[in-house]
C-alpha positions as CSV (number, residue, x, y, z in Angstrom):
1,X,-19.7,-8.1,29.3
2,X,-18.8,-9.4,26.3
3,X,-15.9,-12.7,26.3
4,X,-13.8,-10.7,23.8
5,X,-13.7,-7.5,26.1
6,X,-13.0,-9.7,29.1
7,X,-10.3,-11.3,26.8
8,X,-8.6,-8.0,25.9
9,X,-9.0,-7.0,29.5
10,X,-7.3,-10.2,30.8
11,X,-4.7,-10.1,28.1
12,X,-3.5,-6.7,29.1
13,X,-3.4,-8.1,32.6
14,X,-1.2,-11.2,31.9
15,X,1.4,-9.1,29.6
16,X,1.5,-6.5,32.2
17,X,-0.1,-3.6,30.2
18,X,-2.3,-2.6,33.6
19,X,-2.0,-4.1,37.3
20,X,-4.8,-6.5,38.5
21,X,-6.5,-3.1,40.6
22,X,-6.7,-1.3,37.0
23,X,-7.9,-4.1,35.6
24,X,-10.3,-4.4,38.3
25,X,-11.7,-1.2,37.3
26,X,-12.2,-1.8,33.6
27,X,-13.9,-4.8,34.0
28,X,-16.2,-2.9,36.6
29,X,-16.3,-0.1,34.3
30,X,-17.6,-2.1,30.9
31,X,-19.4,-4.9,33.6
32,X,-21.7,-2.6,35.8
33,X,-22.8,-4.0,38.6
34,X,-26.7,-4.8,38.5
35,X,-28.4,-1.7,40.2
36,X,-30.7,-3.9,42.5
37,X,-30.4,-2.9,46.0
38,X,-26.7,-4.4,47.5
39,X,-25.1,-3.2,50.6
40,X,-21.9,-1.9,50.9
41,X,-20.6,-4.9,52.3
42,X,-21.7,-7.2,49.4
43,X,-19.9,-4.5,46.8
44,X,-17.0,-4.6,48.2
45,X,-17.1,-8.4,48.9
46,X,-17.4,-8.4,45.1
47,X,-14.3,-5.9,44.4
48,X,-12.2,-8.4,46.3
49,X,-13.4,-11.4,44.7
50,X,-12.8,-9.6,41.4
51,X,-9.1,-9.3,42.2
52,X,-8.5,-12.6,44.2
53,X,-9.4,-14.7,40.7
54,X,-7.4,-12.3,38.2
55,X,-5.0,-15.3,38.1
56,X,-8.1,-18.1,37.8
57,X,-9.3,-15.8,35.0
58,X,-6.3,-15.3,33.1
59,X,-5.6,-18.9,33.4
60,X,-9.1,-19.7,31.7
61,X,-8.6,-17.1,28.7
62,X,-5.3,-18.0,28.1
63,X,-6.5,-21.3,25.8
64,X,-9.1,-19.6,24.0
65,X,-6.7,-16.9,23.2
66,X,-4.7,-19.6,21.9
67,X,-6.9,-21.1,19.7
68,X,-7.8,-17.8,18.3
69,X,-4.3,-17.4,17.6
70,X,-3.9,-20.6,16.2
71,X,-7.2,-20.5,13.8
72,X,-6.2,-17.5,12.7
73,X,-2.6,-19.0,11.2
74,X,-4.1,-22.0,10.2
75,X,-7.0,-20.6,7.9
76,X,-5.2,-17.0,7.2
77,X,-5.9,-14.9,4.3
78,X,-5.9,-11.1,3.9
79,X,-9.7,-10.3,5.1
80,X,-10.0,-12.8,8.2
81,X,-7.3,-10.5,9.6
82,X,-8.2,-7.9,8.6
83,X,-11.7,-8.7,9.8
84,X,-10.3,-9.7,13.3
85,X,-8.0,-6.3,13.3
86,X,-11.3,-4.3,13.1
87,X,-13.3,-6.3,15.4
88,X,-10.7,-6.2,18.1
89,X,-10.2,-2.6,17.6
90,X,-13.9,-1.7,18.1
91,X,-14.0,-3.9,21.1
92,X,-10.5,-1.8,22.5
93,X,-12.5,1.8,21.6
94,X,-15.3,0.2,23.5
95,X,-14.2,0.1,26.6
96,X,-11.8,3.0,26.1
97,X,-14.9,5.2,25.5
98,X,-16.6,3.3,28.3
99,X,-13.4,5.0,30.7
100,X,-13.0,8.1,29.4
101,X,-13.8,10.2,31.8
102,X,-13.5,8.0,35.0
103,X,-10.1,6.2,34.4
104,X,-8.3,8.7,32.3
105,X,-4.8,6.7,32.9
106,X,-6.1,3.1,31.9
107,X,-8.0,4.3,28.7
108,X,-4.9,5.6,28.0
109,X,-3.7,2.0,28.3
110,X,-6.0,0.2,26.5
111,X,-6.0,2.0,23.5
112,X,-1.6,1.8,23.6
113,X,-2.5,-1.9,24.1
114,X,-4.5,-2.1,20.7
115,X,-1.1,-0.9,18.4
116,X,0.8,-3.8,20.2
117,X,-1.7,-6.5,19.9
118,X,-2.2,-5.8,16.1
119,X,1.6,-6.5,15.8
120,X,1.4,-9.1,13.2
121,X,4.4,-10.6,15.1
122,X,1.8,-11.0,17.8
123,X,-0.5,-13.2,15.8
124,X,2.8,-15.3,14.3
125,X,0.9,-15.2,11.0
126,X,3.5,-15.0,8.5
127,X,6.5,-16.6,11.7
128,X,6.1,-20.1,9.5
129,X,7.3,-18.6,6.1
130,X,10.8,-18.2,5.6
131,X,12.1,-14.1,5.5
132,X,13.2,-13.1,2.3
133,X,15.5,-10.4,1.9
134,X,16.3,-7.6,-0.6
135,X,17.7,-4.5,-1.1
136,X,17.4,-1.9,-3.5
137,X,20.7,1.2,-4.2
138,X,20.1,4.4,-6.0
139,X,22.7,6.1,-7.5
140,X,24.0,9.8,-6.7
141,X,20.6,11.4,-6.5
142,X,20.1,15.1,-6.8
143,X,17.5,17.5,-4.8
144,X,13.5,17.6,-6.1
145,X,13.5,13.9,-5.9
146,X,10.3,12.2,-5.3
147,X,10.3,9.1,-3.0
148,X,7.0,6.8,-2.5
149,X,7.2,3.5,-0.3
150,X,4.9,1.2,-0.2
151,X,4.6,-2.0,2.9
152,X,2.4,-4.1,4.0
153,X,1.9,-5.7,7.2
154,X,4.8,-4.3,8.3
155,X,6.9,-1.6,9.4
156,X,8.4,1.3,7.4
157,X,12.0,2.7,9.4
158,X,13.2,5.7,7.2
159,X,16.8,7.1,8.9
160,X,19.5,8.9,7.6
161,X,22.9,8.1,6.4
162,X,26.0,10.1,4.5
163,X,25.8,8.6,1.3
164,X,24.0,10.4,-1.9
165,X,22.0,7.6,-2.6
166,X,18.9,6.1,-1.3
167,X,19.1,2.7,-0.2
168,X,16.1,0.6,1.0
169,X,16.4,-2.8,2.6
170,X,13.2,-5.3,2.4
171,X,11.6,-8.0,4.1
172,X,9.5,-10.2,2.6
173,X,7.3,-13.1,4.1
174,X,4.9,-14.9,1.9
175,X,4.0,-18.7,1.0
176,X,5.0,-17.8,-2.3
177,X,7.9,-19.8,-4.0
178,X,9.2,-16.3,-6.0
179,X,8.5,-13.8,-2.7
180,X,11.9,-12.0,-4.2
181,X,9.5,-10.8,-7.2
182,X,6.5,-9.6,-5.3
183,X,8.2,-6.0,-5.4
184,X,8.3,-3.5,-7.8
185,X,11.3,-1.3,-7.7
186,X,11.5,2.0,-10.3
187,X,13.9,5.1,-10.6
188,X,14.1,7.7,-13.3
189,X,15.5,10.9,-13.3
190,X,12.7,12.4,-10.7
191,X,11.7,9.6,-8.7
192,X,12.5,6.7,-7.0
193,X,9.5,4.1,-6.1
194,X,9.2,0.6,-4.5
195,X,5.3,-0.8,-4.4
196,X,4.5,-4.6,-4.1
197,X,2.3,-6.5,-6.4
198,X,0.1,-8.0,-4.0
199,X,-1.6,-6.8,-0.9
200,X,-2.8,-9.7,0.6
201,X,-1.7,-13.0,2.7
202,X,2.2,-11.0,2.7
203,X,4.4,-9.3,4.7
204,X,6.6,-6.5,3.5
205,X,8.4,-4.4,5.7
206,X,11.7,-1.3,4.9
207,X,14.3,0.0,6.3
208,X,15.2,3.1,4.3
209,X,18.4,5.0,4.3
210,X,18.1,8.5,3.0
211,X,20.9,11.2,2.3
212,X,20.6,15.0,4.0
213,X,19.1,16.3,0.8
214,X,15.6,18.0,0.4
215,X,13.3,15.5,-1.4
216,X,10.2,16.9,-3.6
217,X,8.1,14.5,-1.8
218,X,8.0,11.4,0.3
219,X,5.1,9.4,0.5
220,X,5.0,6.4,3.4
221,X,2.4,4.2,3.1
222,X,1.5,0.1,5.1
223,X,-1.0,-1.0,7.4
224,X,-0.7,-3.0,10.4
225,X,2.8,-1.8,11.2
226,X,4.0,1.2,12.3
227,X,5.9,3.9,10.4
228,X,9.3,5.8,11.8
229,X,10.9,8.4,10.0
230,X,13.9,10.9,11.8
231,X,15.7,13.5,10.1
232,X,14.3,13.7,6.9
233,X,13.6,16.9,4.4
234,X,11.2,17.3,2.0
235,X,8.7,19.6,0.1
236,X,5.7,17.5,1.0
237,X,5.9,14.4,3.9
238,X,3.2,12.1,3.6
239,X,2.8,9.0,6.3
240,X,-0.2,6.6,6.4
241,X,-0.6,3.1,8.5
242,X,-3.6,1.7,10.5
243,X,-3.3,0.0,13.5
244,X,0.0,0.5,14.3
245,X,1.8,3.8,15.7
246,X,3.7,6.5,13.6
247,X,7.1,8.3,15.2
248,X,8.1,11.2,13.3
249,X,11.6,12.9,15.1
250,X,13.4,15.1,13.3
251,X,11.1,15.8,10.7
252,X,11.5,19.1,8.1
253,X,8.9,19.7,5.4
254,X,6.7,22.0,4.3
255,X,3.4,20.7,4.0
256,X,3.1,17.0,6.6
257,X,0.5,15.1,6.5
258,X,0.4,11.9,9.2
259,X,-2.9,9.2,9.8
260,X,-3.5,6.3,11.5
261,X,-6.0,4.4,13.2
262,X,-6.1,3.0,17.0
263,X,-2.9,3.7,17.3
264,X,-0.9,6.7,18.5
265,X,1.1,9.8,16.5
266,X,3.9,11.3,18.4
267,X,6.1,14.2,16.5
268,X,9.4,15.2,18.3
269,X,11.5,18.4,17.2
270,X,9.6,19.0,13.9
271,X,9.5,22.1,11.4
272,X,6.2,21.9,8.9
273,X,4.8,25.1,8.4
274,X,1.4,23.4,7.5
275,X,0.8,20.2,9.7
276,X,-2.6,17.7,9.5
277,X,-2.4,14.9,12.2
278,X,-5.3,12.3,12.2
279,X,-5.9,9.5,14.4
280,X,-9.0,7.5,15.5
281,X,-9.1,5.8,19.4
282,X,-5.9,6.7,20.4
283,X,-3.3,9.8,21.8
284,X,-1.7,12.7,19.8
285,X,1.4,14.0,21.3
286,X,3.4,17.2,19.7
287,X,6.4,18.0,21.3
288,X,9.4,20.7,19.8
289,X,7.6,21.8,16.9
290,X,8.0,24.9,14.6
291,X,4.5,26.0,12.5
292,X,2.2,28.0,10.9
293,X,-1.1,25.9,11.5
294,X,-1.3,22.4,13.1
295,X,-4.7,20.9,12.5
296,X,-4.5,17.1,15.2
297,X,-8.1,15.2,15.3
298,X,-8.3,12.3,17.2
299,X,-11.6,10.4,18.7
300,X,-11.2,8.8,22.0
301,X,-8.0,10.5,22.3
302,X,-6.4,12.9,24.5
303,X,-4.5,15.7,22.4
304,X,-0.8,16.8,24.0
305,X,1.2,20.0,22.4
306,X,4.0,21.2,24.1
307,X,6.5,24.0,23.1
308,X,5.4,25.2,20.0
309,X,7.6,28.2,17.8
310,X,6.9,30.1,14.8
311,X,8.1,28.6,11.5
312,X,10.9,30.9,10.1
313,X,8.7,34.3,8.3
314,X,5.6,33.4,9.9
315,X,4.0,36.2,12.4
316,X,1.4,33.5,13.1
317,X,0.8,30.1,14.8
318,X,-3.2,28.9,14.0
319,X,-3.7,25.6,16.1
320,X,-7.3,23.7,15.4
321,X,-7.1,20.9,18.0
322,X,-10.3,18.5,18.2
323,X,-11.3,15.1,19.5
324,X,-14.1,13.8,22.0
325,X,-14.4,11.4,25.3
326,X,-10.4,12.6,26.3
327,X,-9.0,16.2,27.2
328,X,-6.6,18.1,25.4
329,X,-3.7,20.2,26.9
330,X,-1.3,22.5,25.4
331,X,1.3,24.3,26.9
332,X,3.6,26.7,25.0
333,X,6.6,27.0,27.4
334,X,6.5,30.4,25.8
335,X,9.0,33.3,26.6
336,X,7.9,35.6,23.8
337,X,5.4,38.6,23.3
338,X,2.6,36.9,21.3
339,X,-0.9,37.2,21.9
340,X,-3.3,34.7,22.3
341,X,-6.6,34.2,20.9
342,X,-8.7,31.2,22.1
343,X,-12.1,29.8,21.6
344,X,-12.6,26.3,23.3
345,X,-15.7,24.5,24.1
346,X,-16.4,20.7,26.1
347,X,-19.1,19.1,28.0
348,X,-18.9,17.5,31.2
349,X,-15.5,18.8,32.0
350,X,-13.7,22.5,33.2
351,X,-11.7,25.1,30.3
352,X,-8.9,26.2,32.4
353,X,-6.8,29.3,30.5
354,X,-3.3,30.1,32.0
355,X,-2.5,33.0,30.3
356,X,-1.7,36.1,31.7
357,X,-3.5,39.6,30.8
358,X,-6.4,37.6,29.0
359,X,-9.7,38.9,28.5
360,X,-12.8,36.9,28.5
361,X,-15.2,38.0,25.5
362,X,-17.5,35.6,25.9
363,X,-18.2,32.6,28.2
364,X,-21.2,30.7,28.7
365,X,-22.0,27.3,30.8
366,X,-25.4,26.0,30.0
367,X,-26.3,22.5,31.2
368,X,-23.0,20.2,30.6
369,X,-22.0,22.8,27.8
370,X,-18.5,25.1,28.4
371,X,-17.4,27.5,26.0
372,X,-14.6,30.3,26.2
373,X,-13.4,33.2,24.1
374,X,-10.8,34.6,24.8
375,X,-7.9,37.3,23.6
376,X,-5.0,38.5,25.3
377,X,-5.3,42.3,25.7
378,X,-4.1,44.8,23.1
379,X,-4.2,41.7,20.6
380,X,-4.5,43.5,17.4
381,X,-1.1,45.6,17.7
382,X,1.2,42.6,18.7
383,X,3.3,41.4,15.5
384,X,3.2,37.7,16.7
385,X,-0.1,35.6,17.3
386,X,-1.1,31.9,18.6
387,X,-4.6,31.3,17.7
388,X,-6.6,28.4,19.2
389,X,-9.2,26.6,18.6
390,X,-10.0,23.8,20.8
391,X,-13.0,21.2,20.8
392,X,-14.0,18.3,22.7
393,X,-16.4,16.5,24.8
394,X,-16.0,15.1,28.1
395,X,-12.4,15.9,28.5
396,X,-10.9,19.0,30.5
397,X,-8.9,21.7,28.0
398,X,-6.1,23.4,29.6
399,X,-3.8,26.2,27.9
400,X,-1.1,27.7,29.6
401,X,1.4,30.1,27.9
């Protein structure tokens, strides 16, 4: 096994991501045993020894980790980290590929881990430069308004207040001797933008206070720190990050469009009518959400929807849920007379329909292939519909109504 996997491993060990047992069974998982011939005995002699020097192991790590840590500050600029972003996040989707069928729960894990150790807060990297501070006050704004944000290396919080005026709140940490001038703040009569002039070796982070009006747009966009957003309305909602998670809770637009990379997306009590979720190496989870069609892709991800309702003057609900190595699961929690319509397909793994008075049109199993087509019967005279389509690869699919 590679030192860095054992280092991310072992890390997630001594912060007390996974218990020494789980990590007993990654390192196992990405360190096969040799397949000479070994007894029982000797196996399980090995196990034991595995956990009895997690301690000894972590103990060894620990200075490398901080020198990495420490190089890292010391020599910083823009590509080394994000370099050493990319190369620890292949090594996380590594192993979590490596687990994906076998140990569901710690996959799970390491790919949670990956969003937390990107953390620039984690590294310290911009700790030694002193924060500075900024904020930024609209006027009484009126509906239509378009909003675009722009951090980076930090996090964007977007909640609302009572006022008729947006106000944003910066951070800003940077060797630079003017770091109060490294943002770009504009307003006219249809938008309001703040962007900063430089992308590299600073931090910029926002806490944004909105009014209960319905925006035009609102565009979101950092990297390496996640994005949070409740209650806000808008025509068209727009959030992008990498590495770090997005939260939306709350959330009211028409058209919402949310990606990230190896890191999660978790929506809570949203209404979009149209709804594109992408993520790579991590999970999607949709809870309390009102739509027309919700498109989620993930890789290396397991895909969660739960309780899903028609957006207002919509018969229909069109669902197209893929991702690979991890399962996806949706249950509707649904009371009403809709019909269903489903076509799934996995390999390696069992499509499990709980929907009652469904008709199979077509299922075939050939090899490590599933697929499933379904319809609830009578399907063409029922006002309301849930269409489904459902892909992935070694991971179960499971629908219930």
């Amino acid at each position: 096994m590679a030192s860095e996997e054992k280092i991310l491993i072992l890390k997630m060990l001594e912060e007390g991501k996974i218990n020494s047992e789980e990590a007993a069974r990654l390192i196992e998982a990405v360190e096969p045993v040799n397949k000479g011939a070994q007894s029982d005995n000797t196996a399980n002699s090995s196990r034991q020894q595995k956990k009895v020097n997690f301690s000894d192991e972590v103990s060894k790590v620990k200075d490398k980790l901080n020198d990495w840590k420490k190089d890292l500050k010391n020599n910083y600029n823009q590509k080394d980290f994000d370099r050493t972003i990319e190369e620890f996040s292949t090594k996380a989707e590594k192993v979590g590929r490596t687990l994906a069928n076998t140990t569901i729960g710690i996959a799970d894990k390491v790919v949670d881990f990956v969003s937390s150790f990107v953390d620039t807060n984690s590294f310290n990297i911009f700790g030694k430069y002193k924060a500075v501070e900024k904020s930024f006050e609209t006027g009484d704004i009126a509906e239509g308004m378009t909003l675009d944000v722009e951090g980076v290396n930090g996090n964007i919080l977007v909640k609302k207040h009572m006022d008729n005026k947006v106000i944003i709140k910066s951070t800003i940490r940077s060797p630079y001797e003017n770091a109060d001038e490294l943002l770009n703040f504009s307003q006219d009569d249809s938008s309001i933008a703040l962007k900063s002039n430089k992308e590299e070796n600073v931090s910029v982070s926002h806490e944004i206070f909105l009014p209960s009006i319905k925006f035009k747009s609102i565009i979101l966009k950092t990297k390496n720190g996640k994005v949070y957003v409740e209650d806000s309305i808008a025509e068209m909602f727009e959030a992008q990050t990498t590495n770090s998670n997005i939260e939306l809770m709350g959330v009211n637009s028409d058209k919402i469009s949310v990606t990230t990379r190896n890191a999660r997306i978790q929506f809570g009590y949203i209404i979009g009518k149209d709804i594109d979720v992408n993520t790579v190496n991590s999970l999607i989870d949709i809870k309390h959400v009102k739509t027309q069609n919700l498109n989620a892709v993930s890789r290396n991800g397991r895909i969660l929807i739960e309780n899903v309702h028609n957006y207002q003057g919509c018969s229909d609900i069109n669902m197209n849920l893929k991702t690979n190595q991890a399962g996806i699961k949706v249950n509707m929690n649904d009371m009403e007379k809709r019909a269903y319509r489903i076509k799934a397909q996995t390999t390696n793994a069992d499509i499990n329909l709980l929907i009652p008075e469904i008709t199979y049109k077509n299922i075939s199993k050939q090899l490590a292939n599933s697929f499933v087509e379904a319809e609830s019967s009578g399907y063409d005279a029922f006002e309301q519909k849930v269409n489904i389509i459902a892909d992935t690869q070694n991971g179960d699919i499971e629908i219930v109504k």
